[in-house]
Structures are given as structure tokens and as C-alpha cells.
C-alpha positions as CSV (number, residue, x, y, z in Angstrom):
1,X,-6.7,-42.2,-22.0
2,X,-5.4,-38.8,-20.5
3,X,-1.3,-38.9,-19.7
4,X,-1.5,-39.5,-15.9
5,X,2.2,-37.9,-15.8
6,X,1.2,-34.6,-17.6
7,X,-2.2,-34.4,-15.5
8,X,0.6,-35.0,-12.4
9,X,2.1,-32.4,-13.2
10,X,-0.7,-29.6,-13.7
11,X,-1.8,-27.2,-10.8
12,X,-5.5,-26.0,-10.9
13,X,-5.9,-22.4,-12.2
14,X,-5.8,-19.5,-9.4
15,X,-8.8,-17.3,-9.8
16,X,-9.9,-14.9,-7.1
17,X,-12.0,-16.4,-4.7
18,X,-15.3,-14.6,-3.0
19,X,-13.3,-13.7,0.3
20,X,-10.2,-12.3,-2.4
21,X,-12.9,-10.1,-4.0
22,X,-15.1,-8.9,-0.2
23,X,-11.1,-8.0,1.1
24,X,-10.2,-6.1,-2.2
25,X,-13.7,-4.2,-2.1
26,X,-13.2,-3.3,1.9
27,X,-9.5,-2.7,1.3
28,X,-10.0,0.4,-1.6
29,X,-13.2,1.8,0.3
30,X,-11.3,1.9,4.3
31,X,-8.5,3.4,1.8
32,X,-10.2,5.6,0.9
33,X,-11.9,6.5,3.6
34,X,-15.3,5.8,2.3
35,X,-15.2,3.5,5.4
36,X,-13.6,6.1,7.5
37,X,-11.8,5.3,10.8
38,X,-15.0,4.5,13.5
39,X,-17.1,2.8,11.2
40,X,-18.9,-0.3,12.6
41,X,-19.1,-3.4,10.3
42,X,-21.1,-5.9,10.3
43,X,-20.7,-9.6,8.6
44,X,-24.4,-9.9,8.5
45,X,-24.9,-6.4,6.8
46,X,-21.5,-6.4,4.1
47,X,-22.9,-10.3,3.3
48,X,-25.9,-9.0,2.1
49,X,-25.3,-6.2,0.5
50,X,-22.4,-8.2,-1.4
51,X,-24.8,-11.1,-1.9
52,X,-22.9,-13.3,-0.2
53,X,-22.7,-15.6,2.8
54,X,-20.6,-14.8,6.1
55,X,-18.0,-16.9,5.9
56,X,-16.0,-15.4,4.0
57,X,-17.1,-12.1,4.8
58,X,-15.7,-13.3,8.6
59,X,-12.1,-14.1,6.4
60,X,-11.9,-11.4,4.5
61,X,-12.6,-9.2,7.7
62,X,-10.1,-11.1,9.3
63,X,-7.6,-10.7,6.7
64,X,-8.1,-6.6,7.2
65,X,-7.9,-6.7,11.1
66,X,-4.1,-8.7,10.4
67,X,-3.3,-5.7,8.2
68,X,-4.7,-3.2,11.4
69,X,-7.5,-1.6,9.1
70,X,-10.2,-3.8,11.6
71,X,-10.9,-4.0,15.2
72,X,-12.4,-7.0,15.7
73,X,-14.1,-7.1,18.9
74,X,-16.0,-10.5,20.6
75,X,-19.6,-9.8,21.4
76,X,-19.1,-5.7,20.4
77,X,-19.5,-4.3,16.7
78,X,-16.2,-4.7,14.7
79,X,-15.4,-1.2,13.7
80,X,-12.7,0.7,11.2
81,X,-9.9,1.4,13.2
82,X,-8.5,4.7,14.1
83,X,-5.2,5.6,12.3
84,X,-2.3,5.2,14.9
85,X,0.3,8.2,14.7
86,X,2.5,5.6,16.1
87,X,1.8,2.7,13.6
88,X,2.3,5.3,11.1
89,X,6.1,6.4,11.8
90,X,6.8,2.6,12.7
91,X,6.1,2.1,8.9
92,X,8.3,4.8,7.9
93,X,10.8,3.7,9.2
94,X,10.8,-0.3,8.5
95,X,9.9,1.1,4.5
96,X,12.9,3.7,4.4
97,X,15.2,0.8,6.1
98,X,14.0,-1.7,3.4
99,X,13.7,0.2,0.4
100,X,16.8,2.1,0.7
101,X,18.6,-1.0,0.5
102,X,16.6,-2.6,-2.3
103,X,17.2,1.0,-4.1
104,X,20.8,0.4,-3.6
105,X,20.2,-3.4,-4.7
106,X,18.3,-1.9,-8.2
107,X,21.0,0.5,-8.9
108,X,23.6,-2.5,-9.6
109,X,20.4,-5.4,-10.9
110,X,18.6,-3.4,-13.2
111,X,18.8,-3.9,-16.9
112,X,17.4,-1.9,-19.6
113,X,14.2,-3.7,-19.8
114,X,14.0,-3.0,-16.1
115,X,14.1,0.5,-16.2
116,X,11.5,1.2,-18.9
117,X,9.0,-0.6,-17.4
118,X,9.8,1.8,-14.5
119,X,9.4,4.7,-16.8
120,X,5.9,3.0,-18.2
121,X,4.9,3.3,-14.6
122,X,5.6,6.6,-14.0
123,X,4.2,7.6,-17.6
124,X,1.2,6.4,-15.8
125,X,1.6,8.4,-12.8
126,X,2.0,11.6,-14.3
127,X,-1.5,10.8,-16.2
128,X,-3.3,10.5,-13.0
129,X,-1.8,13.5,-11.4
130,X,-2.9,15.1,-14.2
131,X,-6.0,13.7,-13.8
132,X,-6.4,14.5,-10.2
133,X,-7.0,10.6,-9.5
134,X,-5.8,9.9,-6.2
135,X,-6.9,6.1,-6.3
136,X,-5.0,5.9,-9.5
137,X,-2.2,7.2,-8.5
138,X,-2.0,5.4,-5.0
139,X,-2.1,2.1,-6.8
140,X,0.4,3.6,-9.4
141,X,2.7,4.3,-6.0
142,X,2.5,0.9,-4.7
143,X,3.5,-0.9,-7.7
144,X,6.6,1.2,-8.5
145,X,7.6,0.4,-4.9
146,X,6.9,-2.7,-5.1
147,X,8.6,-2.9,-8.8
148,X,12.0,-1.7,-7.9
149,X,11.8,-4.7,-4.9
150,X,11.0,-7.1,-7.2
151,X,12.9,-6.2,-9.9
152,X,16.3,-6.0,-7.5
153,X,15.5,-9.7,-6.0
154,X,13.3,-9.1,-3.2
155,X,10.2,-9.6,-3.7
156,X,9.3,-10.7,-0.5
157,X,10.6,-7.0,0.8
158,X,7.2,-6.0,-0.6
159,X,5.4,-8.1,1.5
160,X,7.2,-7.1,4.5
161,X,6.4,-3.7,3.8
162,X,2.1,-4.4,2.8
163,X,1.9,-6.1,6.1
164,X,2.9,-3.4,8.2
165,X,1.7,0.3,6.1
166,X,-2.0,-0.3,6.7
167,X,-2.3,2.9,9.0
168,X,1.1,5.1,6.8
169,X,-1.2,4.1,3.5
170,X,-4.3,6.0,4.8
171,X,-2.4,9.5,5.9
172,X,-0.6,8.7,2.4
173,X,-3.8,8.7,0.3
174,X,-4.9,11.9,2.5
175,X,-1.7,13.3,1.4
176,X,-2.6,13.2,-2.2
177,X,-4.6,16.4,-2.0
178,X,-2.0,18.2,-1.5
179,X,0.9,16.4,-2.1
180,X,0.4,13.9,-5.3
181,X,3.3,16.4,-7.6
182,X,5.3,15.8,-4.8
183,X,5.5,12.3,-4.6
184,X,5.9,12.1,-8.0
185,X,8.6,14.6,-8.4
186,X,10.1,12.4,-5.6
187,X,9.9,9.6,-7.9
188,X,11.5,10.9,-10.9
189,X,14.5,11.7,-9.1
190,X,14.8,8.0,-7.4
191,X,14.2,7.0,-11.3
192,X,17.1,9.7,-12.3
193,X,19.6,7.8,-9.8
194,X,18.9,4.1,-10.8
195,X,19.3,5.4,-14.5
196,X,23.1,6.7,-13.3
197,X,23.7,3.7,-11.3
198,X,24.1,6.1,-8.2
199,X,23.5,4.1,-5.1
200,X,23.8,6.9,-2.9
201,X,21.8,9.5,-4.6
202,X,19.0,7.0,-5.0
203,X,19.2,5.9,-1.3
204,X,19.1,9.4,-0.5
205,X,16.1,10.2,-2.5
206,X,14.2,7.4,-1.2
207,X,15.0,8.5,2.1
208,X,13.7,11.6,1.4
209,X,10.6,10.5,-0.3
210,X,9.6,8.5,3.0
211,X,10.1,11.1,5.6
212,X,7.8,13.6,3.4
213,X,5.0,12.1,6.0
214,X,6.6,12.9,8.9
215,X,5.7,17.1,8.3
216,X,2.5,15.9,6.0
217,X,1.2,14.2,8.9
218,X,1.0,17.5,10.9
219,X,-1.5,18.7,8.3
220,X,-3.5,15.9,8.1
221,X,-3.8,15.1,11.7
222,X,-5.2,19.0,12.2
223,X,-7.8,18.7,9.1
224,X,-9.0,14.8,10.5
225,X,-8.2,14.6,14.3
226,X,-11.0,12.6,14.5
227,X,-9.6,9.9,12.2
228,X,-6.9,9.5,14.8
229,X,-6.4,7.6,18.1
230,X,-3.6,9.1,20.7
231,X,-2.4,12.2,21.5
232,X,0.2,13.6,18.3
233,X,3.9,12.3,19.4
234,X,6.6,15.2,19.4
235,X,8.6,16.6,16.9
């Protein structure tokens, strides 16, 4: 007879369900912008090229309009929304509010252990600047981000921060034509200031890292004004 207690106790193993996997795929390509802003989606038409049914093409498109990459509009085609100038600096600045403090939080949490798997990450990152791959390296970007949160003790910063840089993640992966030494260069010092334990310097240099997209965006907006909804705001 199986333990009832033990089999109490046990959770059923997580695996990535269908909608997980139609939300990922949608997710890299609108990145990307494969699926650039003004496409029209269609349940019926991503369910069958996926081989899948609607339902949780309908969730996973849902999921994506939460996160702004989706307009979902009743009885009208559900399209790839425009990028929002607007949304954009609104992330900015809740990222540089939140991540300057979790920088400052790292600089006084992080062990040794901590900091080289920081390093691994940005061994990686030189790699794909290297390699010229922008999807690498955008991925790379996230997760040191997201490392140094969860590394300081706030993870859930992070997840403040993925709900609201839908429309700042797409002029950022524009950016990386241009701008992917940059960015890196950007992170080496932040790394260089949790290594010395300066709080300042490394709250400064994630400052600085942030508002890069503030004069990027300038480029970007006059090489894709169509990606865009608005008129540009002022300096």
C-alpha cells in the first residue's frame, strides 16, 4: 500500500502547458518584430498553424494583451499593438526606481557565489555580442536584471518590472543594432560596483544604463515611425 502521508505531501510536476508554449512562441516573434506592430491575429489562423485548438490560443492571446503587446478588439481583428512612446518612458522610469534600489540591496546581499554567477552571465553576453545575436543577448539582458533582483531578495521586483516593459522591451531589442556594446559596457560597470560594494556608483550606473533609451528612442522612432502610435513627446 502506497504511504497516504508521503503521497499527501507530493505536488504534481509543473511542465509547460500548450497555452505556456503558444504565449512563449508569440512573445519572442512580437519581440522581435517578426510580428511587427499592426499585425492582425487571428485565433483561428495561429490554432492551426500551431496545431492546436483555440482555447488556449484565446489564453495565451490574452495573456499578451495583459502585457500591452495585443489589442484585443470584440467583433474587429485583434492586432499587434503599436509601441507607445509614452508606455515606453513610464517603464523607464518604474525599472530605474526599482532596480536602483535592488542594486543598492545587491551591493550589501551578495556573496561570492552570487557574483560569479553574475560574471557567468555576462561571459555569456559578451559571446552573443560577439556573435551579433540580438535574441541571445536580449534574453542574456533580462536575466541579469532579473538576477541581481533575485539574488538581493526581491524577486518579485522582477515581476513588477515584466508586467509593465512590454512596449521599453521592443525599442530595446531595436536598440541592439546599434547599441548591444553599449549595454554591455553598461553592465560591466554595474558588475564593477557590486564587486566594490559601492552602492552609489552601482545606483549611478544603473541609472545610467536605463536612461540610454531616452536619446536611443530618437533613432529608433525616425528609422520605424510606423511602429509607433502618438506624436514623439518632448525632450
Amino acid at each position: 500500500m502506497p504511504d497516504s502521508t508521503l503521497l499527501k505531501m507530493l505536488e504534481p510536476v509543473q511542465r509547460p502547458s500548450v497555452t505556456d508554449a503558444i504565449f512563449e512562441e508569440l512573445h519572442r516573434q512580437i519581440l522581435a518584430l517578426d510580428l511587427p506592430p499592426g499585425t492582425k491575429m487571428s485565433e483561428v489562423d495561429v490554432a492551426r498553424i500551431m496545431g492546436v485548438s483555440r482555447q488556449p490560443v484565446r489564453d495565451a492571446f490574452y495573456r499578451l494583451s495583459t502585457l500591452g503587446f495585443l489589442t484585443i478588439r470584440p467583433q474587429r481583428a485583434t492586432v499587434v499593438s503599436p509601441i507607445s512612446e509614452t508606455a515606453v518612458m513610464q517603464a523607464r522610469f518604474i525599472r530605474s526606481a526599482i532596480e536602483a534600489e535592488t542594486v543598492r540591496m545587491a551591493c550589501a546581499r551578495l556573496g561570492e557565489a552570487d557574483l560569479n554567477a553574475l560574471d557567468d552571465v555576462l561571459d555569456q553576453q559578451r559571446a552573443a555580442v560577439e556573435a551579433r545575436d540580438a535574441v541571445g543577448f536580449h534574453a542574456l539582458d533580462d536575466l541579469f536584471h532579473r538576477e541581481i533582483c533575485e539574488r538581493s531578495g526581491h524577486g518579485f521586483a522582477w515581476e513588477i518590472i515584466r508586467e509593465n516593459k512590454a512596449h521599453m522591451d521592443r525599442v530595446r531589442f531595436l536598440s541592439l543594432s546599434f547599441a548591444s556594446q553599449d549595454a554591455f559596457d553598461d553592465h560591466l560597470r554595474v558588475m564593477a560596483a557590486l564587486r566594490q560594494r559601492d552602492a552609489a556608483g552601482a545606483m549611478a550606473a544603473m541609472h545610467a544604463h536605463l536612461s540610454r533609451i531616452k536619446v536611443q528612442i530618437r533613432r529608433i522612432r525616425s528609422e520605424h515611425e510606423a511602429f509607433f502610435e502618438g506624436e514623439p513627446m518632448a525632450d
